[in-house]
C-alpha positions as CSV (number, residue, x, y, z in Angstrom):
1,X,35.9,12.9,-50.0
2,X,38.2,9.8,-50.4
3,X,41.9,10.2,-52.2
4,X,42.0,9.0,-55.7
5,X,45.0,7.5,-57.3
6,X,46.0,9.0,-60.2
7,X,44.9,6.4,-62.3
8,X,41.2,6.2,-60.9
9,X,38.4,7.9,-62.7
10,X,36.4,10.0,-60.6
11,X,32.4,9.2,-60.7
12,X,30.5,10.8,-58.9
13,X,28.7,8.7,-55.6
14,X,25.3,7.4,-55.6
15,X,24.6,8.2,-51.6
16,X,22.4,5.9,-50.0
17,X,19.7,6.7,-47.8
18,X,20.6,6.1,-43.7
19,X,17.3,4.5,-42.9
20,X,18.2,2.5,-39.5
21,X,22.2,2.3,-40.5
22,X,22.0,6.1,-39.0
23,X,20.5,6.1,-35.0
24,X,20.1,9.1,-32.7
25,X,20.8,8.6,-29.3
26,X,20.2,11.7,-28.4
27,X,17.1,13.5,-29.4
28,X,17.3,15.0,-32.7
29,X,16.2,18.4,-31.8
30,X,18.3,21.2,-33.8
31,X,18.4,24.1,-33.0
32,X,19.7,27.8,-34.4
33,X,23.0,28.1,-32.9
34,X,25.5,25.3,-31.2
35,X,24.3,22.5,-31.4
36,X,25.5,18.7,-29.9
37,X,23.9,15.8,-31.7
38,X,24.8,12.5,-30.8
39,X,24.9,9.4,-32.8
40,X,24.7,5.5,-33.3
41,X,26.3,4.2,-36.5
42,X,26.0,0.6,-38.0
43,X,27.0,-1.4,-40.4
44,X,24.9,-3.2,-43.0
45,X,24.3,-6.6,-40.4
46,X,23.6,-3.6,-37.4
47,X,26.5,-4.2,-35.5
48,X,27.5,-1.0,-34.2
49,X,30.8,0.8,-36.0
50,X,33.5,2.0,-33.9
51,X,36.7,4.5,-34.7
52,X,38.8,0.9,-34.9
53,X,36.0,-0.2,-37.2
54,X,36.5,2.6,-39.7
55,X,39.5,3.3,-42.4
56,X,41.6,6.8,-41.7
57,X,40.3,8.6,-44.8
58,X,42.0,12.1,-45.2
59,X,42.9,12.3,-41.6
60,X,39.5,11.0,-40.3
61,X,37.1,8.3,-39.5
62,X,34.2,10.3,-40.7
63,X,33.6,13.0,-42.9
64,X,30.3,14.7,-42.3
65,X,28.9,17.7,-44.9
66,X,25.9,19.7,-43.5
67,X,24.2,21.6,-46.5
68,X,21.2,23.9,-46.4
69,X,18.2,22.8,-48.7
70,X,19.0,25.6,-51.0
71,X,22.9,25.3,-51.1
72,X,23.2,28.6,-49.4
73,X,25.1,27.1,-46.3
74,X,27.8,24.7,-46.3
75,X,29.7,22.8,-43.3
76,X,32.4,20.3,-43.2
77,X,32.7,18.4,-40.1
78,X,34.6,15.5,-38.4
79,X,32.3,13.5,-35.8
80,X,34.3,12.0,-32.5
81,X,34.3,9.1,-30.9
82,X,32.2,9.3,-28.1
83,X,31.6,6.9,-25.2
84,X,28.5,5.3,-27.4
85,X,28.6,6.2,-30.2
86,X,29.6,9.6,-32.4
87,X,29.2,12.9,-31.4
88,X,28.7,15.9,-34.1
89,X,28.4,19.8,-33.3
90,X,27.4,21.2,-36.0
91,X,26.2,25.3,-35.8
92,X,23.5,26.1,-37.8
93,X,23.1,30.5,-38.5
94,X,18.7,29.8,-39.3
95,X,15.8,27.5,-39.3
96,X,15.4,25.8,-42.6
97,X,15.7,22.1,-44.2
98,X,19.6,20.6,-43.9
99,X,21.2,17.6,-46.1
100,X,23.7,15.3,-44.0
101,X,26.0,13.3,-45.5
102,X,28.3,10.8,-43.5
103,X,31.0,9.5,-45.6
104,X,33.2,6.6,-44.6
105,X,34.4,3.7,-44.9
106,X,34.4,-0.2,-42.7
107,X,37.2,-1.8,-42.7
108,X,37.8,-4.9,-45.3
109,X,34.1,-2.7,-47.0
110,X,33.6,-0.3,-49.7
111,X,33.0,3.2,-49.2
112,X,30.0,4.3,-47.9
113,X,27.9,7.6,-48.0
114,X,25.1,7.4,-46.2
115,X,21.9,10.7,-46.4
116,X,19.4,11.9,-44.6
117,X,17.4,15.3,-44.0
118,X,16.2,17.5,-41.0
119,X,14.5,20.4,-39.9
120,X,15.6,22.8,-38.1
121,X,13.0,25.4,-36.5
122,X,13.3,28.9,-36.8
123,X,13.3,31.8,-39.0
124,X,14.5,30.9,-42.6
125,X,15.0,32.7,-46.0
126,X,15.1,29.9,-49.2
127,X,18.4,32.3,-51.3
128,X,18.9,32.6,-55.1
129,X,21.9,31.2,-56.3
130,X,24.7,33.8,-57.8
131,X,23.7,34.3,-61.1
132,X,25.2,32.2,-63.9
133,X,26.8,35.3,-66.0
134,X,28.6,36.3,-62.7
135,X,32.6,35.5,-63.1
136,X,34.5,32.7,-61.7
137,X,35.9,34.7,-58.8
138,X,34.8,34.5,-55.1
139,X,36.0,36.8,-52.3
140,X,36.0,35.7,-48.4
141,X,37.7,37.6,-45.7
142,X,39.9,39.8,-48.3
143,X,40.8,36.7,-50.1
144,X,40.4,36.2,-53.9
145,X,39.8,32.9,-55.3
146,X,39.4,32.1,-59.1
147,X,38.7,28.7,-60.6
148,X,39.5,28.2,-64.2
149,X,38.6,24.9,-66.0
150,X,40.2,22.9,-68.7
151,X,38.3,22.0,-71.2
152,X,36.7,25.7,-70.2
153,X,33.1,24.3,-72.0
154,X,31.9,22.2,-69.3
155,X,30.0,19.1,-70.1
156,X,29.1,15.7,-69.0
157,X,30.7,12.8,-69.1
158,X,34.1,14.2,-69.6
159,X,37.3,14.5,-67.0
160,X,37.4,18.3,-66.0
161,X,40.4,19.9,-64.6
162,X,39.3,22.7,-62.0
163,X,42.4,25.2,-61.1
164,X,41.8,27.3,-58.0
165,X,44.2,30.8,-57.9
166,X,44.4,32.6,-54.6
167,X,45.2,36.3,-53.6
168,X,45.2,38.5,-51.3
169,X,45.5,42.2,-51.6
170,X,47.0,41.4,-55.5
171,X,49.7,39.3,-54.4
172,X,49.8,35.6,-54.9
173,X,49.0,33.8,-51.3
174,X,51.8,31.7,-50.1
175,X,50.6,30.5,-46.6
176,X,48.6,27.7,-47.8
177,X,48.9,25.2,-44.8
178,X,47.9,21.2,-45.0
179,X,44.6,20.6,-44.8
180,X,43.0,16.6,-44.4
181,X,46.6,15.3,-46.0
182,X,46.7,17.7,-48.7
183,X,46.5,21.5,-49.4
184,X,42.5,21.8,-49.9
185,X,39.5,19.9,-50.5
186,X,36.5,20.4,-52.4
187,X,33.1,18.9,-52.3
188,X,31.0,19.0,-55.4
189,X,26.9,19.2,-55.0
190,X,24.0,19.4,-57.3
191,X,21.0,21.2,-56.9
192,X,18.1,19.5,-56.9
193,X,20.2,16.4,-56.4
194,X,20.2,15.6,-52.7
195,X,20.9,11.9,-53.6
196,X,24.5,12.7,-55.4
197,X,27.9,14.5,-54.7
198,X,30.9,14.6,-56.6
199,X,33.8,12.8,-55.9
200,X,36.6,15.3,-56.5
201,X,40.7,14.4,-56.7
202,X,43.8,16.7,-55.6
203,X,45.9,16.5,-58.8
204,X,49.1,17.5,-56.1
205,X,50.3,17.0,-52.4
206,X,52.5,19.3,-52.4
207,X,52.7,22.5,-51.0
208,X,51.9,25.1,-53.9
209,X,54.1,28.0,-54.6
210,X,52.0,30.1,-56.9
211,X,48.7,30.1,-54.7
212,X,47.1,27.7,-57.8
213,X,45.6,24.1,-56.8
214,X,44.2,22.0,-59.0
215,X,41.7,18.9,-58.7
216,X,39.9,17.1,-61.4
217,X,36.0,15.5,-61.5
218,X,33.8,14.4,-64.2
219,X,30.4,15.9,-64.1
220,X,27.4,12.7,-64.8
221,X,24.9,14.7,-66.1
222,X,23.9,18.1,-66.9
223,X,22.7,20.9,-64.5
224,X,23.5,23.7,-61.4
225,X,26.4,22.7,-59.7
226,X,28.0,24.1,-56.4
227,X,31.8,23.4,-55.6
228,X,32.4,24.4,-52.1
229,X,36.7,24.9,-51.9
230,X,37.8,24.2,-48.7
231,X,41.8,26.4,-48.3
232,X,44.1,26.4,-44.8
233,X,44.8,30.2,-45.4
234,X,47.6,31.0,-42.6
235,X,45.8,28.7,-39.8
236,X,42.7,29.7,-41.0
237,X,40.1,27.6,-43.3
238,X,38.5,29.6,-45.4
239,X,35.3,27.9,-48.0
240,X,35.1,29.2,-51.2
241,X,31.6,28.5,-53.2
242,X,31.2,28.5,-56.8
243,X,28.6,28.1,-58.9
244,X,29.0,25.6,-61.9
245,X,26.9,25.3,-65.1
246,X,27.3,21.6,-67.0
247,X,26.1,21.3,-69.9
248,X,24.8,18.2,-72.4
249,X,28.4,17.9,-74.9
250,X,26.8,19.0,-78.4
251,X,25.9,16.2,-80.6
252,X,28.4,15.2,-83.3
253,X,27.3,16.2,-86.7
254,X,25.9,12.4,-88.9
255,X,27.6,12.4,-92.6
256,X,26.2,12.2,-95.1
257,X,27.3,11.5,-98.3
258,X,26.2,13.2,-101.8
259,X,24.2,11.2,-104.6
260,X,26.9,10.4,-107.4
261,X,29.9,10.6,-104.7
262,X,31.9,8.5,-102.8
């Protein structure tokens, strides 16, 4: 995702579909396991875009996100430059249908995400999402992580504050290292939505001292959401999904006014 200023509301991005802006030069073929897929990317006029072409965003030219069909799997990855082209390695653990999302930006352009969808052959199991009465709290690799939102009534239309606490073994973590020019990232997705992410904004670049981070988004319409929070844990990135439930904000009550009153 791109910085924000602090100033900037945060929509959410309309993707748009690769069509012939996104060229394999290598076979698309995925498999289960490694994989190396290899890439022609061009601009609007089919020129062919180039690491001098494209603005540093966060660290990197490109920003690719790899999501399974059913949200269950999740990876963020940073094409090279290769001798023609971009090269991408993504791994993929089974067969199923994947999102891909390239987001970037051309010099002296606006910001462009660009989608399209694959299949990759193999043994697959479509997963349920955690259930929506489940808490805020995720656990990877003996890591706690607990997100906390302000307003805490989620609804559309409205700037939400997400706050991200981290522990380990009940203490407050303190080795959160840099991560893309900040101290975490997080990429917003909703389900049945393959067309939209959410553009998400670090509220601080500093390094935190009480394990708490803290981004803000505004949700565009109601449904299932799934933030995937991206941490440098002690040299290690650790991805911490949560499940979000947006709601329609109630409708505000008409008055009326009583015959003889004023």
């Amino acid at each position: 995702m791109s910085q924000i200023s602090a100033d900037d509301t945060v929509p959410s991005i309309e993707t748009k579909e690769a069509g012939e802006q996104l060229v394999w030069t290598r076979p698309l073929g995925p498999r289960v396991g490694e994989n190396t897929l290899s890439f022609l990317l061009r601009s609007q006029t089919g020129t062919a875009l180039s690491t001098d072409d494209l603005v540093l965003i966060q660290e990197k030219k490109i920003h690719a996100f790899l999501v399974r069909e059913d949200l269950s799997e999740f990876q963020h990855l940073y094409p090279e430059p290769a001798r023609e082209g971009w090269t991408l390695r993504p791994r993929f653990r089974e067969g199923g249908s994947y999102h891909l999302y390239l987001d970037y930006q051309p010099m002296g352009e606006k910001h462009t995400t660009l989608h399209t969808m694959f299949i990759v052959p193999g043994l697959g199991m479509t997963k349920l999402l955690p259930s929506m009465n489940t808490s805020s709290t995720v656990i990877v690799d003996g890591v706690t992580a607990r997100v906390a939102f302000v307003p805490p009534m989620l609804t559309t239309g409205t700037t939400t504050k997400l706050t991200f606490t981290l522990e380990q073994r009940g203490q407050t973590v303190q080795e959160i290292g840099p991560l893309l020019g900040g101290f975490g990232h997080v990429t917003i997705l909703q389900r049945g939505r393959p067309d939209r992410y959410i553009r998400v904004q670090a509220l601080a670049d500093r390094q935190p001292e009480d394990g708490q981070l803290s981004f803000k988004t505004i949700f565009p319409e109601r449904g299932i959401y799934l933030a995937y929070a991206e941490f440098n844990i002690a040299g290690a990135l650790k991805t911490f999904p949560f499940v979000i439930d947006v709601k329609e904000p109630a409708p505000i009550p008409l008055l009326t006014s009583t015959p003889g009153k004023k």
